[in-house]
NUVONU-169806 format. One record per residue (C-alpha): residue number from 1; residue in one letter; x, y, z. Coordinates in pm, 1 decimal. Each point is the difference from the previous one (the first is absolute). Example, Ala and Ser with C-alpha at 12.3 -4.5 7.8 and 13.67 -1.06 7.14 Angstrom:
<pts>
+-------+------+----------+----------+----------+
: vexke : nuke :     east :    north :       up :
+-------+------+----------+----------+----------+
:     1 :    a :   1230.0 :   -450.0 :    780.0 :
:     2 :    s :    137.0 :    344.0 :    -66.0 :
+-------+------+----------+----------+----------+
</pts>
This chain:
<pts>
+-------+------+----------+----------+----------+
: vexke : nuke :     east :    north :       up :
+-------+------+----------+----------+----------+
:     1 :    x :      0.0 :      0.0 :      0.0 :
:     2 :    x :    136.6 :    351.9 :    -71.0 :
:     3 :    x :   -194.0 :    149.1 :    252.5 :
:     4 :    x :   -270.3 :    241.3 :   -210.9 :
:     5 :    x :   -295.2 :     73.1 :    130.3 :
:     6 :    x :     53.4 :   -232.5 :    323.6 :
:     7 :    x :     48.5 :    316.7 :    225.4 :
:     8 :    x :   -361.4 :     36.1 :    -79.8 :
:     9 :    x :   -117.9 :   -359.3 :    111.1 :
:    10 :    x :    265.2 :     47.1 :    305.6 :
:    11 :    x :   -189.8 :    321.0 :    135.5 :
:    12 :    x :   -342.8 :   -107.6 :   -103.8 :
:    13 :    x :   -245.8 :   -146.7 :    241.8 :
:    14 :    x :    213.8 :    146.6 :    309.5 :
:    15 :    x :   -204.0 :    335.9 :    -16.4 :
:    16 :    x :    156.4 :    311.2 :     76.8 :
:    17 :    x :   -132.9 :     85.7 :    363.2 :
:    18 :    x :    207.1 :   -319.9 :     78.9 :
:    19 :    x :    347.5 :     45.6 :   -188.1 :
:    20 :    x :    196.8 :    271.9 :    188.9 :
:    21 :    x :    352.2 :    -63.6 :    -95.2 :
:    22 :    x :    204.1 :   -210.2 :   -240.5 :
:    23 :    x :    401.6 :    -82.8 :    -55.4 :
:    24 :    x :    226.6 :   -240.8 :   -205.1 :
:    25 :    x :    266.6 :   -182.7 :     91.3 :
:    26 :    x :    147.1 :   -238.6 :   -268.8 :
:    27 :    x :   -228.7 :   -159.3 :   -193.0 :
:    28 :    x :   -295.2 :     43.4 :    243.3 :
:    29 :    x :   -265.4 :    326.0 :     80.5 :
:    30 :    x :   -147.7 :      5.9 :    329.8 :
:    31 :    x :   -236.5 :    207.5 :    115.7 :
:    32 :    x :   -221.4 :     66.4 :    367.2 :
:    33 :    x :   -379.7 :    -62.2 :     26.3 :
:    34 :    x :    -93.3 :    169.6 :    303.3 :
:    35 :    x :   -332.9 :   -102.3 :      1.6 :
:    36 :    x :     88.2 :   -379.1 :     64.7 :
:    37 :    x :    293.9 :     70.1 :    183.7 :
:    38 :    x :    268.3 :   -172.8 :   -257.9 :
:    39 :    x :    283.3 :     87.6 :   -276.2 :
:    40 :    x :    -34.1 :   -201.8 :   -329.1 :
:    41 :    x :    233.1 :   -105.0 :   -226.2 :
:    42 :    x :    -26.3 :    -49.4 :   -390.5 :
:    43 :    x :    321.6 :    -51.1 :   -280.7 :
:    44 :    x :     75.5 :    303.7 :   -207.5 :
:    45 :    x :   -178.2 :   -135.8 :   -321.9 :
:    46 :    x :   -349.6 :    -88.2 :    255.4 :
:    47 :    x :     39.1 :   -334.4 :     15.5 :
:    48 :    x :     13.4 :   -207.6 :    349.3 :
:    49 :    x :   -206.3 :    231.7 :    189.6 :
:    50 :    x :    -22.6 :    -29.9 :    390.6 :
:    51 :    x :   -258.9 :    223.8 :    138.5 :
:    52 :    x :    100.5 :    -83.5 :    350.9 :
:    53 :    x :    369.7 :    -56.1 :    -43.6 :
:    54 :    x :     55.5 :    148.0 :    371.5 :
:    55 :    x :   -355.9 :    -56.1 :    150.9 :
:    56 :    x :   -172.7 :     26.6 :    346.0 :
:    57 :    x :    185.2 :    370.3 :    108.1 :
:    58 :    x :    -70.5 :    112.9 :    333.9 :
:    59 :    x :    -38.5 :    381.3 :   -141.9 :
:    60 :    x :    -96.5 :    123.6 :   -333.8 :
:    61 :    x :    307.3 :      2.2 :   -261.1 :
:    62 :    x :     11.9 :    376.6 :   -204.5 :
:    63 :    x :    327.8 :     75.6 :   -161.6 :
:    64 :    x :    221.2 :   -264.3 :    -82.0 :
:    65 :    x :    397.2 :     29.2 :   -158.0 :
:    66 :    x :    276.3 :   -252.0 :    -32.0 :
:    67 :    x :    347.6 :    -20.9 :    -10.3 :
:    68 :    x :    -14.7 :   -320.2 :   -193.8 :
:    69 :    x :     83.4 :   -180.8 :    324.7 :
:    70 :    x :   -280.1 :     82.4 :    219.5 :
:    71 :    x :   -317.2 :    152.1 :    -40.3 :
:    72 :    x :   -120.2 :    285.4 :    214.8 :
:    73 :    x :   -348.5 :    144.6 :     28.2 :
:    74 :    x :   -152.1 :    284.4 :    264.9 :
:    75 :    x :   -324.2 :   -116.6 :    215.5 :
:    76 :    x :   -330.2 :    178.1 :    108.5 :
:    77 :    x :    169.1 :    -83.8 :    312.8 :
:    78 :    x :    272.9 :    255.0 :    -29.3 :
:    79 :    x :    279.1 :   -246.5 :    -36.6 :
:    80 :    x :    228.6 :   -112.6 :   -229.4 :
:    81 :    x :    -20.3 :   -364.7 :   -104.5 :
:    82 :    x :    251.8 :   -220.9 :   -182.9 :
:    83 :    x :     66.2 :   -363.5 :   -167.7 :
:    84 :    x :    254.0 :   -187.4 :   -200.6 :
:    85 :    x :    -94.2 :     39.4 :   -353.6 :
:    86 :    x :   -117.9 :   -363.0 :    -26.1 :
:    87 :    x :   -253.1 :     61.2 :    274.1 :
:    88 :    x :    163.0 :   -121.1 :    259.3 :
:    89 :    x :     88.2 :    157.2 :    366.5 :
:    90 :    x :   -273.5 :    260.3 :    -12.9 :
:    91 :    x :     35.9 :    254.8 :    278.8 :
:    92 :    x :   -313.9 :    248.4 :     45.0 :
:    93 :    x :    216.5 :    199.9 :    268.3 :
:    94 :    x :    339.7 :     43.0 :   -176.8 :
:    95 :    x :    -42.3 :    361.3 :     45.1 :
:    96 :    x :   -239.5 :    124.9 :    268.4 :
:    97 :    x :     34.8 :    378.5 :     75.4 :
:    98 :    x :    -97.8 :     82.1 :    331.2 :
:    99 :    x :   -247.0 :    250.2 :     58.6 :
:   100 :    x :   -159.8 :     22.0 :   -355.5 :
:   101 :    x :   -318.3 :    -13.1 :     -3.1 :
:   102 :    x :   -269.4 :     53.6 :   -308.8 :
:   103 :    x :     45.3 :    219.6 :   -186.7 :
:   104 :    x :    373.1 :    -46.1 :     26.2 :
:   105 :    x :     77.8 :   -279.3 :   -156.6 :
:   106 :    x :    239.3 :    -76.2 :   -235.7 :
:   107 :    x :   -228.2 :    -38.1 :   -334.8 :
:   108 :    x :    280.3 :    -21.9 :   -264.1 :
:   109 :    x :    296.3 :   -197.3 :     -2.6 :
:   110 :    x :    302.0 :    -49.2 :   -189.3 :
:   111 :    x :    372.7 :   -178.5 :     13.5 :
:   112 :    x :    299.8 :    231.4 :    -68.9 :
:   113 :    x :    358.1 :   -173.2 :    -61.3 :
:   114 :    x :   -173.2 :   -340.4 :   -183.9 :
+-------+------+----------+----------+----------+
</pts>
């Protein structure tokens, strides 16, 4: 497959009140679904799609970057989350700021020095 017109089938059916972030990493795209609380996973031409690659989150994902090692995302629960890029060793409090509170948290994300 060369990959046309599969963004299209990757992004449809997830609905846009659901997908807040996305990032690449190899030959994968990930992106957060807030709304059930996981990060999906699909290759770069659409194919092997994993709608709940990293599933079952404690807090709702938002942003999400990568440094093509681990993935990062921000939470409705003001913290910073991480896992190994395979899925594995999720942690929901990498990063937890003390003392921010809504509206403070950290909404964006991104990895300098990849």
């Amino acid at each position: 497959r060369d990959g046309r017109n599969q963004i299209d089938k990757l992004v449809t059916g997830l609905g846009s009140r659901r997908v807040m972030g996305t990032a690449s990493a190899g030959d994968h795209i990930f992106w957060t679904n807030g709304r059930d609380r996981r990060i999906g996973r699909a290759e770069r031409d659409g194919g092997d799609r994993q709608k709940g690659f990293i599933r079952n989150l404690r807090h709702r994902p938002l942003a999400i970057a990568t440094d093509g090692a681990y993935l990062y995302w921000t939470t409705e629960g003001a913290t910073i989350a991480r896992a190994k890029i395979d899925g594995t060793e999720v942690d929901e409090r990498f990063i937890t700021p003390s003392g921010i509170i809504f509206p403070d948290q950290p909404f964006g994300i991104d990895v300098l020095g990849a």
